[in-house]
N, CA, C and O atoms as CSV, one atom per row, in Angstrom:
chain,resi,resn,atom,element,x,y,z
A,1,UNK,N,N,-140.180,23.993,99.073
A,1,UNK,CA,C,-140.409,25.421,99.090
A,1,UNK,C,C,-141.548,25.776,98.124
A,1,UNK,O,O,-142.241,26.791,98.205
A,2,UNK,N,N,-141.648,24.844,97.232
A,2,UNK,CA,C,-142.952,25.147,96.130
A,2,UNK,C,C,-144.307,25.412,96.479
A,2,UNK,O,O,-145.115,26.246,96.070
A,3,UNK,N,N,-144.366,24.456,97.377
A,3,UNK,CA,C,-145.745,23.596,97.999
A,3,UNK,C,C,-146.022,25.273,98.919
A,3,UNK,O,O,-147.036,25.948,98.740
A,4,UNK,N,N,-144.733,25.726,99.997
A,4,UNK,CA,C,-145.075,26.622,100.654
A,4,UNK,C,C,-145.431,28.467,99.754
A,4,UNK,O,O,-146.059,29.389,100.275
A,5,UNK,N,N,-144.666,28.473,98.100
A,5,UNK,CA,C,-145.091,29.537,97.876
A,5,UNK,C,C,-146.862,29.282,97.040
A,5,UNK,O,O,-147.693,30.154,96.787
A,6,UNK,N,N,-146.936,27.939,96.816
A,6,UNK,CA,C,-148.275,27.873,96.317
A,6,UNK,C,C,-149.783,28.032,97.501
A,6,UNK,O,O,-150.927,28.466,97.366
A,7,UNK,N,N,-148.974,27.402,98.670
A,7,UNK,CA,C,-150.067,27.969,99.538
A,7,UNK,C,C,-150.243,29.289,99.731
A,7,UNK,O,O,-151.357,29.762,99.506
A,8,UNK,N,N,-149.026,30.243,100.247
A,8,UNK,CA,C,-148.855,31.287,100.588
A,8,UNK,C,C,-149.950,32.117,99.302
A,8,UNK,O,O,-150.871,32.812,99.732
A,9,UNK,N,N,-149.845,32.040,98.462
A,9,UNK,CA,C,-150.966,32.608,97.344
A,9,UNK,C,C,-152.122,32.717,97.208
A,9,UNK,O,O,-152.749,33.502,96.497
A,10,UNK,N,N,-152.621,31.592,98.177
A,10,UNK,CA,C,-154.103,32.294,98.099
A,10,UNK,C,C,-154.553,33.384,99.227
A,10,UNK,O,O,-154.288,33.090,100.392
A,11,UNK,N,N,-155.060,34.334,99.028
A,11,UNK,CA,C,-154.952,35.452,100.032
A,11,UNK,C,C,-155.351,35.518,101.708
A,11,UNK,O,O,-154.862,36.215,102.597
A,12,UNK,N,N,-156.612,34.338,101.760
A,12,UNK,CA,C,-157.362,34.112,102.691
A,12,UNK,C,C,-156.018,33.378,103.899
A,12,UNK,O,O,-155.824,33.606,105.093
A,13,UNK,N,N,-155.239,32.374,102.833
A,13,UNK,CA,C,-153.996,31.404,103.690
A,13,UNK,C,C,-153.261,32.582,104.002
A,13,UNK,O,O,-152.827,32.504,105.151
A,14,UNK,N,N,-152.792,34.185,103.139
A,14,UNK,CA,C,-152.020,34.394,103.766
A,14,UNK,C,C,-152.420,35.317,104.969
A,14,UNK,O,O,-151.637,35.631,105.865
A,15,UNK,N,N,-153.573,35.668,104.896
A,15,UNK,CA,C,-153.906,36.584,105.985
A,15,UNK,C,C,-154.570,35.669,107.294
A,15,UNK,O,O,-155.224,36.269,108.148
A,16,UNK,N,N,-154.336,34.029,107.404
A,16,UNK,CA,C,-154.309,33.508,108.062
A,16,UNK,C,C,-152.974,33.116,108.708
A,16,UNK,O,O,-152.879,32.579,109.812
A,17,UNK,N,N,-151.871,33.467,107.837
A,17,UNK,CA,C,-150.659,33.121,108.234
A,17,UNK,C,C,-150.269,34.882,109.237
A,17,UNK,O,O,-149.998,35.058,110.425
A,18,UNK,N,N,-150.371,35.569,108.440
A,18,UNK,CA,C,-150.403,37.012,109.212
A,18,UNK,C,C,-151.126,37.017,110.771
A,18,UNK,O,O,-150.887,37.962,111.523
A,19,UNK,N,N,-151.720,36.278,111.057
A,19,UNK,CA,C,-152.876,36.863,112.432
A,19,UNK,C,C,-152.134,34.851,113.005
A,19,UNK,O,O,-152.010,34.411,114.148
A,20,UNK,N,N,-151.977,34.500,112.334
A,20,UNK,CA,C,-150.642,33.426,113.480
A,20,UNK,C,C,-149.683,33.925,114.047
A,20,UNK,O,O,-149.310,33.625,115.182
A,21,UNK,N,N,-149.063,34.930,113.149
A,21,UNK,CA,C,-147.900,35.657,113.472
A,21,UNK,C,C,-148.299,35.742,114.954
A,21,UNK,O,O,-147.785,34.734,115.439
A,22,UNK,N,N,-148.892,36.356,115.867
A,22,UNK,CA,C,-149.190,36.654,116.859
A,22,UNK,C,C,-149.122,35.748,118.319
A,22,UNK,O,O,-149.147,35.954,119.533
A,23,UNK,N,N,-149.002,34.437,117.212
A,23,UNK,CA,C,-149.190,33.296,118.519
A,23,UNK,C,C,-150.636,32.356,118.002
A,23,UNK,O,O,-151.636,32.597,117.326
A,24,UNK,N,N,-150.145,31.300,118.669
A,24,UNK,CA,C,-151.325,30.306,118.061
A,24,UNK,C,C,-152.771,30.391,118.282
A,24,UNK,O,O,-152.944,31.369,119.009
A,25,UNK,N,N,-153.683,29.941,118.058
A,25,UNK,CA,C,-155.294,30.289,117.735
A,25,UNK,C,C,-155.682,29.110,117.471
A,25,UNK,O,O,-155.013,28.332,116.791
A,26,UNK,N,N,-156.809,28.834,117.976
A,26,UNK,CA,C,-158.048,28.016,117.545
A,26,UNK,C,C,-158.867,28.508,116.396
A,26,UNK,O,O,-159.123,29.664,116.057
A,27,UNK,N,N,-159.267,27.195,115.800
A,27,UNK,CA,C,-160.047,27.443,113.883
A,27,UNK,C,C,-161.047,28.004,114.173
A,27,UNK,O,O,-161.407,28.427,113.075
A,28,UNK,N,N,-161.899,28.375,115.002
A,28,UNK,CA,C,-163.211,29.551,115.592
A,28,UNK,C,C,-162.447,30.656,115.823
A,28,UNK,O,O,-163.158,31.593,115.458
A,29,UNK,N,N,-161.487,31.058,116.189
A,29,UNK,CA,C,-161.163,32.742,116.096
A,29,UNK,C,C,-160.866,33.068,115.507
A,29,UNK,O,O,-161.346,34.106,115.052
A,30,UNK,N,N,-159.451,32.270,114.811
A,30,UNK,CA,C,-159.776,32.664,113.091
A,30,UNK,C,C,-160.555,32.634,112.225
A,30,UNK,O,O,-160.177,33.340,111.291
A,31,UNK,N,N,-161.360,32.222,112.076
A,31,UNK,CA,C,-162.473,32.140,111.278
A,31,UNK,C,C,-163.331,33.148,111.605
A,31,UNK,O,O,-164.092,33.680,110.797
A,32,UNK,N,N,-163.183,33.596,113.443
A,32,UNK,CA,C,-164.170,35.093,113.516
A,32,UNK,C,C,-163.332,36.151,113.089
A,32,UNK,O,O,-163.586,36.711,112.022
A,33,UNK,N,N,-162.297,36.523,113.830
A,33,UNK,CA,C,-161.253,37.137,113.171
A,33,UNK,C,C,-161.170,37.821,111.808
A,33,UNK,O,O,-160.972,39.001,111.521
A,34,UNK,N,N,-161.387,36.693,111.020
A,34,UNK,CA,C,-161.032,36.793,109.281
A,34,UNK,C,C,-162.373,36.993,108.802
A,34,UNK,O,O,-162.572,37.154,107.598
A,35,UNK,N,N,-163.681,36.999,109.971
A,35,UNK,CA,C,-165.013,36.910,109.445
A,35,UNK,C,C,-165.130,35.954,108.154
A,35,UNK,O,O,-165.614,36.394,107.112
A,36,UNK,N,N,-164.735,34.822,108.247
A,36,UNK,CA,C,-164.722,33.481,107.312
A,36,UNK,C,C,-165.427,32.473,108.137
A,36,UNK,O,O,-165.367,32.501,109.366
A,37,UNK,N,N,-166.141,31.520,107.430
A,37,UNK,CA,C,-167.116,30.329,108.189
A,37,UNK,C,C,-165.932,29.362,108.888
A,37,UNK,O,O,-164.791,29.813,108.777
A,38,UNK,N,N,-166.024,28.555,109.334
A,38,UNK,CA,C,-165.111,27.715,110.011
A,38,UNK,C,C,-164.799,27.023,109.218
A,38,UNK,O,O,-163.602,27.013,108.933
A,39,UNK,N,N,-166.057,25.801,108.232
A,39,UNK,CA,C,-165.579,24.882,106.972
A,39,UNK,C,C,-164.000,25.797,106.308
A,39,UNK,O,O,-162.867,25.345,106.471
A,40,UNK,N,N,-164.170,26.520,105.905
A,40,UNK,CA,C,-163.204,27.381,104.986
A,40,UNK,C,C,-161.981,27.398,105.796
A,40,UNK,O,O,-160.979,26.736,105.523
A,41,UNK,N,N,-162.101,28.171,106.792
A,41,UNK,CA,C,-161.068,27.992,107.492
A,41,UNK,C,C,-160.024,26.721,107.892
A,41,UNK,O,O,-158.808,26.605,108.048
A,42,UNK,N,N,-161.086,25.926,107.959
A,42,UNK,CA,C,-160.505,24.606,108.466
A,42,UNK,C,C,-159.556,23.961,107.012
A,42,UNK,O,O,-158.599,23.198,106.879
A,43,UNK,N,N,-160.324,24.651,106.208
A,43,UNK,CA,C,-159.856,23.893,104.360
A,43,UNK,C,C,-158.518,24.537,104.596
A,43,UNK,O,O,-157.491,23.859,104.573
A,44,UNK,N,N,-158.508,25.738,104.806
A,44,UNK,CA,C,-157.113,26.615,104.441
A,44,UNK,C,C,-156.177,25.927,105.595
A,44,UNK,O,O,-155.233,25.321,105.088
A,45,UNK,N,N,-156.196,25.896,106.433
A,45,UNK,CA,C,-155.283,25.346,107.341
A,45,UNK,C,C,-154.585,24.124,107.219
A,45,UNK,O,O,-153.407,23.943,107.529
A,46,UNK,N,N,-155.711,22.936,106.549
A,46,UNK,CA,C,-155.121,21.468,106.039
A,46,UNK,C,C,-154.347,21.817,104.931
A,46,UNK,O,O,-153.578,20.910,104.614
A,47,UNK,N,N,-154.295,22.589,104.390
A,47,UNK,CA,C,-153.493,23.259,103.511
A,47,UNK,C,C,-151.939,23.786,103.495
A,47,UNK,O,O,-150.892,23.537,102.897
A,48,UNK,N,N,-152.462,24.731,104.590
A,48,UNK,CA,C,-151.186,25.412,105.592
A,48,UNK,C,C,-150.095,24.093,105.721
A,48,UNK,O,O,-149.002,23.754,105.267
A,49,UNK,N,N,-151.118,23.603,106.626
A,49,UNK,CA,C,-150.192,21.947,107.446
A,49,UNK,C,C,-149.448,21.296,106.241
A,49,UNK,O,O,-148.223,21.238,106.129
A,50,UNK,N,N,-150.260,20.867,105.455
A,50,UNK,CA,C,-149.805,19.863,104.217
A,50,UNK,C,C,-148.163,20.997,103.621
A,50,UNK,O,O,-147.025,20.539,103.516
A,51,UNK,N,N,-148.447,22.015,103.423
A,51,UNK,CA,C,-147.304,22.685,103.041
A,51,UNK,C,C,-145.960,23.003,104.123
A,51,UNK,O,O,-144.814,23.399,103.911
A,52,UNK,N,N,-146.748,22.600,105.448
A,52,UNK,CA,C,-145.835,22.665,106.039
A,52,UNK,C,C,-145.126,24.016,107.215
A,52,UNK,O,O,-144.221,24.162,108.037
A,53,UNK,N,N,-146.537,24.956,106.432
A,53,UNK,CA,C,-146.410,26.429,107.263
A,53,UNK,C,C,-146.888,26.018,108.824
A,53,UNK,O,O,-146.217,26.292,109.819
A,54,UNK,N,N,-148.175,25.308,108.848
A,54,UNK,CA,C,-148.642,25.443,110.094
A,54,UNK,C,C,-148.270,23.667,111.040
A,54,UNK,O,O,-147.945,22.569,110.588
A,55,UNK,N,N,-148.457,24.025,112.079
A,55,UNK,CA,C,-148.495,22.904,113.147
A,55,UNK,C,C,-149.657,23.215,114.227
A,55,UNK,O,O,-149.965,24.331,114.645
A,56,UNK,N,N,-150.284,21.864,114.616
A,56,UNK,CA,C,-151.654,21.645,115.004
A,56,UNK,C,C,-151.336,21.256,116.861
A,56,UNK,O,O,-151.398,20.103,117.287
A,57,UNK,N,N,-151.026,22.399,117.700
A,57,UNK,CA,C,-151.013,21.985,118.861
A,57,UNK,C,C,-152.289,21.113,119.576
A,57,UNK,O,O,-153.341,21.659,119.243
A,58,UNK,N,N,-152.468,20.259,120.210
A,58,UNK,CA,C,-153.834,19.747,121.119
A,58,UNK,C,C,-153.638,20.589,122.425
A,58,UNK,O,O,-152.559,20.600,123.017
A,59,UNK,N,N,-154.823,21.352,122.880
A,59,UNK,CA,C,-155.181,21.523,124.107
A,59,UNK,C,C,-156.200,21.608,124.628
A,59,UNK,O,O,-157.043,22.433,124.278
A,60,UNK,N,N,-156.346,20.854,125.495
A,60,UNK,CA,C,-157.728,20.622,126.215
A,60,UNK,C,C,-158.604,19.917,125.101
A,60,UNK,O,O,-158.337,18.909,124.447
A,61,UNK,N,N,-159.692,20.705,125.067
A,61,UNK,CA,C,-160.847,20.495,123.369
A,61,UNK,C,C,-160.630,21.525,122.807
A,61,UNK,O,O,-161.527,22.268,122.409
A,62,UNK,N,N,-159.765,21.683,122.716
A,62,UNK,CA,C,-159.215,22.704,121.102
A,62,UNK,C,C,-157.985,22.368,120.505
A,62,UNK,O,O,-157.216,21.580,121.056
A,63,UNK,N,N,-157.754,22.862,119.502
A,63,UNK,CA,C,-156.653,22.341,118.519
A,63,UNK,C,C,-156.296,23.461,118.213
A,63,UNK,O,O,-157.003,24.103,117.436
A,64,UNK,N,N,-154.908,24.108,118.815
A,64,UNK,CA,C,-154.751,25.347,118.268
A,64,UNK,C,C,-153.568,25.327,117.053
A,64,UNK,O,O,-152.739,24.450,117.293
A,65,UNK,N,N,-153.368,25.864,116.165
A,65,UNK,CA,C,-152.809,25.982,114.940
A,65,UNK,C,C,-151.980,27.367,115.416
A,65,UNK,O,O,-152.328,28.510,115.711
A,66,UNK,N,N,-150.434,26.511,115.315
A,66,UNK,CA,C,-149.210,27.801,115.324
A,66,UNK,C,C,-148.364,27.784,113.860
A,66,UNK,O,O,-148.084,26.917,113.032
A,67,UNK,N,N,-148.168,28.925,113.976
A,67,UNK,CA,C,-146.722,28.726,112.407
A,67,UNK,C,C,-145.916,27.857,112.651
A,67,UNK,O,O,-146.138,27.226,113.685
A,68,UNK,N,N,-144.856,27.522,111.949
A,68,UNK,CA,C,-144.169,26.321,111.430
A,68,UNK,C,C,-142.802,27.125,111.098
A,68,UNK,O,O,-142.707,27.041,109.874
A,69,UNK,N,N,-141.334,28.104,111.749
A,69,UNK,CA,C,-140.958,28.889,111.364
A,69,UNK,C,C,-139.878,28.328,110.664
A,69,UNK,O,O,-138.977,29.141,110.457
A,70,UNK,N,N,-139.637,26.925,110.133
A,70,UNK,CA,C,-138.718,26.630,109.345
A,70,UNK,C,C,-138.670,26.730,107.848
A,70,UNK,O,O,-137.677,26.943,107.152
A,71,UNK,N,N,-140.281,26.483,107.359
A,71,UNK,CA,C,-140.309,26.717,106.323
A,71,UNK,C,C,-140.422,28.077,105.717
A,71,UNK,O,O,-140.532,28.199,104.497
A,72,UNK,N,N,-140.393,29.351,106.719
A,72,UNK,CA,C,-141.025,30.363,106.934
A,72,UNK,C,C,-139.660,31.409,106.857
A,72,UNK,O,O,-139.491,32.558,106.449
A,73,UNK,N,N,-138.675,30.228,107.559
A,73,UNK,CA,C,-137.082,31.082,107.611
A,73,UNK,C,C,-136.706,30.193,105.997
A,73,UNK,O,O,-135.791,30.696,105.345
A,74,UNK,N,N,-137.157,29.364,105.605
A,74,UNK,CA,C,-136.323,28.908,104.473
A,74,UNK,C,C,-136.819,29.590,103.295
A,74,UNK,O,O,-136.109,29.483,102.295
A,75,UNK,N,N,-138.132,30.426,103.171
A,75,UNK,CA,C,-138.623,31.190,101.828
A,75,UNK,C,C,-137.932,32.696,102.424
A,75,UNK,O,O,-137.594,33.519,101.573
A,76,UNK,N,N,-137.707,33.077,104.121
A,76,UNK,CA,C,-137.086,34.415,103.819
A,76,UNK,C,C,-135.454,34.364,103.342
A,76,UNK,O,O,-134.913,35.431,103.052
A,77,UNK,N,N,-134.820,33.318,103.283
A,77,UNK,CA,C,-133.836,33.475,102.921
A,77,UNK,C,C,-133.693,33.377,101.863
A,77,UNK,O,O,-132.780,33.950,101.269
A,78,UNK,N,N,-134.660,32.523,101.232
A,78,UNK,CA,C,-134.821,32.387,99.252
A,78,UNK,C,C,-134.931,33.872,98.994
A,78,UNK,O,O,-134.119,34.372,98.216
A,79,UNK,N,N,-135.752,34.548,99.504
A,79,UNK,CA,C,-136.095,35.854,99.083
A,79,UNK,C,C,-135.114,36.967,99.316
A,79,UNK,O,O,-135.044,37.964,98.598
A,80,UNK,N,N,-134.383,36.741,100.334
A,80,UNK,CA,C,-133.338,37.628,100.598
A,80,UNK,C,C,-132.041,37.505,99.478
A,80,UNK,O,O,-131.378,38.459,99.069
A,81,UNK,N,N,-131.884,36.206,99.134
A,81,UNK,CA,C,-130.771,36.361,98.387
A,81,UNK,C,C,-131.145,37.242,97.414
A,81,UNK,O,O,-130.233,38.035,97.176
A,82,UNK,N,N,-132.440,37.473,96.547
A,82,UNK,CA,C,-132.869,37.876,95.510
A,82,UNK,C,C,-132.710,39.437,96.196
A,82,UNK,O,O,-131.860,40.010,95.514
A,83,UNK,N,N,-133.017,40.014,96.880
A,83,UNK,CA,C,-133.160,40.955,97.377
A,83,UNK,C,C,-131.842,41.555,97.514
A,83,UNK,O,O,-131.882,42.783,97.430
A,84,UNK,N,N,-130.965,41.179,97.655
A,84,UNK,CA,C,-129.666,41.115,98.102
A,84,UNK,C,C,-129.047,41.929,96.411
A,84,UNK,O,O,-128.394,42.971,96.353
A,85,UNK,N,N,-129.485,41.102,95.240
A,85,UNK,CA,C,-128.944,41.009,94.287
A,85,UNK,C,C,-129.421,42.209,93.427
A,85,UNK,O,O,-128.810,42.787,92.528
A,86,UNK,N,N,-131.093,42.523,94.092
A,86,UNK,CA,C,-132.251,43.913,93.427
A,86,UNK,C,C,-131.024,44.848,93.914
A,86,UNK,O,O,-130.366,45.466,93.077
A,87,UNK,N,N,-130.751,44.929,95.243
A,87,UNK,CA,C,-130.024,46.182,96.122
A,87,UNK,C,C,-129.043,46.195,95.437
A,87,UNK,O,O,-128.621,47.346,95.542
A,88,UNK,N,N,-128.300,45.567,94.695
A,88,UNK,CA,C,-127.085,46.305,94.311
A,88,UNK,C,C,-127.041,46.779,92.860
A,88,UNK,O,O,-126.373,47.665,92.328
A,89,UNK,N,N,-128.355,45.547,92.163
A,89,UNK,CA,C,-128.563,46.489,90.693
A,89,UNK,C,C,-129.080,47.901,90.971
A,89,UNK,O,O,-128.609,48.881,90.393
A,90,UNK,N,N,-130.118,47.978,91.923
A,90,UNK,CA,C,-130.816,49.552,92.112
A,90,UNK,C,C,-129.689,50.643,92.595
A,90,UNK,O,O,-129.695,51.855,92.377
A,91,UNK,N,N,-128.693,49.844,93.333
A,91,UNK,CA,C,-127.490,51.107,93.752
A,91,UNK,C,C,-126.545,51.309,92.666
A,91,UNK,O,O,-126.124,52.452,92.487
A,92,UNK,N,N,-126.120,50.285,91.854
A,92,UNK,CA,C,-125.552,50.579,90.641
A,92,UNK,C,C,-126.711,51.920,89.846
A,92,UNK,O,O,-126.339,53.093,89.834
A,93,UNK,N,N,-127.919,51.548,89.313
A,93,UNK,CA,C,-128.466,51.949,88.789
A,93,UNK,C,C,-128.370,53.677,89.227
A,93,UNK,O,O,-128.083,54.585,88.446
A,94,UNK,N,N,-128.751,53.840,90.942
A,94,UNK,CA,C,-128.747,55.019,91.186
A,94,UNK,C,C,-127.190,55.881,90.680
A,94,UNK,O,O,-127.022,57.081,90.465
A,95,UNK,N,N,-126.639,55.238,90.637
A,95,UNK,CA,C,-124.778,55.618,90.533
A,95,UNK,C,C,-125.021,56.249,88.968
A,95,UNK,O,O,-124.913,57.447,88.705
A,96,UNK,N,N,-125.317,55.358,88.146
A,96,UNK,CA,C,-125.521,56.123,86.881
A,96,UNK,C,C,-126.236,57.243,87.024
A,96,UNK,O,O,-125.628,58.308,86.915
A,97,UNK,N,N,-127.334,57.254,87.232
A,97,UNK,CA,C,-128.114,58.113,87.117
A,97,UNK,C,C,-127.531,59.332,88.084
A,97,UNK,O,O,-127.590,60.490,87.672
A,98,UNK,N,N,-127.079,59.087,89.128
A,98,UNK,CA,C,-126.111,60.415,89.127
A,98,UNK,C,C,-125.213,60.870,88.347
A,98,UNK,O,O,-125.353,61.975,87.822
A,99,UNK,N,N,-124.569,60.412,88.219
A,99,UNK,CA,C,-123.196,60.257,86.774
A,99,UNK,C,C,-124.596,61.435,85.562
A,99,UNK,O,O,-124.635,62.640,85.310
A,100,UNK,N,N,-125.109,60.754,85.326
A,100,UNK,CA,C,-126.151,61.513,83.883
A,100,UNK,C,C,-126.627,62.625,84.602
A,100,UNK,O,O,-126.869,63.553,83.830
A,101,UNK,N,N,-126.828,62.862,85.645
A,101,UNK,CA,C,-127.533,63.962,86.251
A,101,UNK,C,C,-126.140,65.054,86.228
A,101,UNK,O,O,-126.254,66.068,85.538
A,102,UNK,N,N,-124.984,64.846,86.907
A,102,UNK,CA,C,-123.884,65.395,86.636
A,102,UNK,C,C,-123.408,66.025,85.304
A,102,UNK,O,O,-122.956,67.115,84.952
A,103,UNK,N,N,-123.702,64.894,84.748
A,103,UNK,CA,C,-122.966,65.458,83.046
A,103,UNK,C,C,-124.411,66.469,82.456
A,103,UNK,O,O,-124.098,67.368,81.676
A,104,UNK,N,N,-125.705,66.358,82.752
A,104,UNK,CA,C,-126.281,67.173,82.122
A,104,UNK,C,C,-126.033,68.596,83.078
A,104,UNK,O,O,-125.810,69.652,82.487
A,105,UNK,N,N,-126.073,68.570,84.182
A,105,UNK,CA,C,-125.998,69.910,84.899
A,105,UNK,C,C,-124.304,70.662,84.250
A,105,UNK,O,O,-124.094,71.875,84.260
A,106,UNK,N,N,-123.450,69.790,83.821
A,106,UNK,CA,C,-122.164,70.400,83.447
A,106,UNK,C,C,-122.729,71.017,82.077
A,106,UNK,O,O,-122.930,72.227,81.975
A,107,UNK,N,N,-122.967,70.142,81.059
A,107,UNK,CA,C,-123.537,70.444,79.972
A,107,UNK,C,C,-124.343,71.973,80.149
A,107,UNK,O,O,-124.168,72.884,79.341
A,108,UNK,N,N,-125.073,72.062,81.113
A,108,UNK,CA,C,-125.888,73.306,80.902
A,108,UNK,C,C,-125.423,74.485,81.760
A,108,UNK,O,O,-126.000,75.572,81.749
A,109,UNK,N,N,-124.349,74.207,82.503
A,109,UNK,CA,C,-123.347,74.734,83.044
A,109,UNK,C,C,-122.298,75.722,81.293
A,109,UNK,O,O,-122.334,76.896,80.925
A,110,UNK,N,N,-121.719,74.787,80.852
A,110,UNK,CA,C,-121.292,75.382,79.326
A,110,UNK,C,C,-122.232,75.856,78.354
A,110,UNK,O,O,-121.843,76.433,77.339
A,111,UNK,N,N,-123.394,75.660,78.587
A,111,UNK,CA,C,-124.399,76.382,77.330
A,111,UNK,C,C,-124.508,77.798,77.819
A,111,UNK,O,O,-124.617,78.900,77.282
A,112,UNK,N,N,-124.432,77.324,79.090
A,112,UNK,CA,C,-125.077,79.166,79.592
A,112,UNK,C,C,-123.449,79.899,79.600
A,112,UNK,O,O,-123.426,80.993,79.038
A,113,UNK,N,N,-122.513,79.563,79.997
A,113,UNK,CA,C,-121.297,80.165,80.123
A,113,UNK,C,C,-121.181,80.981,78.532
A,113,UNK,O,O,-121.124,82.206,78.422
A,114,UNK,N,N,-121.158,79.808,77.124
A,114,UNK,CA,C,-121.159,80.180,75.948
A,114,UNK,C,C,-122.185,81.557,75.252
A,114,UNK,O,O,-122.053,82.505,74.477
A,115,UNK,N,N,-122.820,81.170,75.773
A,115,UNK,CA,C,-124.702,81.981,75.715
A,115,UNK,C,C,-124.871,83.460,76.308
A,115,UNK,O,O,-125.975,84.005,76.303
């Protein structure tokens, strides 16, 4: 999972991983696409592969490059647990902060009654 959040980081890999989303592509449309030279492109992709995001279909004389959705379902579930764990500190959190919003509106509820 390392290998896949260290690729995912450089911006060019991920907005090459974004425009896969769509379905697989040859290293000339992405590269027009992303308006990036092909060398570059081609760098980011051996990259992709090595981490494991992408897979290199053959067709015809092209080589089209699709996502890889295992490693892809195994960082959304890393991320979900975490997410999982934000959602209930932030709903706790909101709970207080009603609670304090309550007690000050009572509070100024008795200043003015006194007043």
């Amino acid at each position: 999972m390392h290998a896949s959040f260290a690729a995912l980081a450089e911006p060019n890999r991920l907005r090459i991983v974004e425009l896969l989303r769509t379905g697989p592509r040859p290293v000339n449309d992405i590269a027009e696409r992303l308006e990036l030279n092909q060398p570059q492109v081609s760098k980011h992709l051996r990259v992709l592969k090595e981490a494991g995001l992408v897979d290199v279909q053959p067709r015809a004389q092209q080589r089209l490059y699709a996502l890889e959705p295992r490693p892809l379902r195994e960082l959304h579930d890393w991320i979900e647990r975490y997410r999982r764990v934000w959602d209930a500190r932030f709903d706790a959190m909101d709970e207080v902060i009603a609670e304090l919003q309550r007690d000050d509106e009572a509070r100024g509820r008795k200043k003015t009654k006194k007043g």
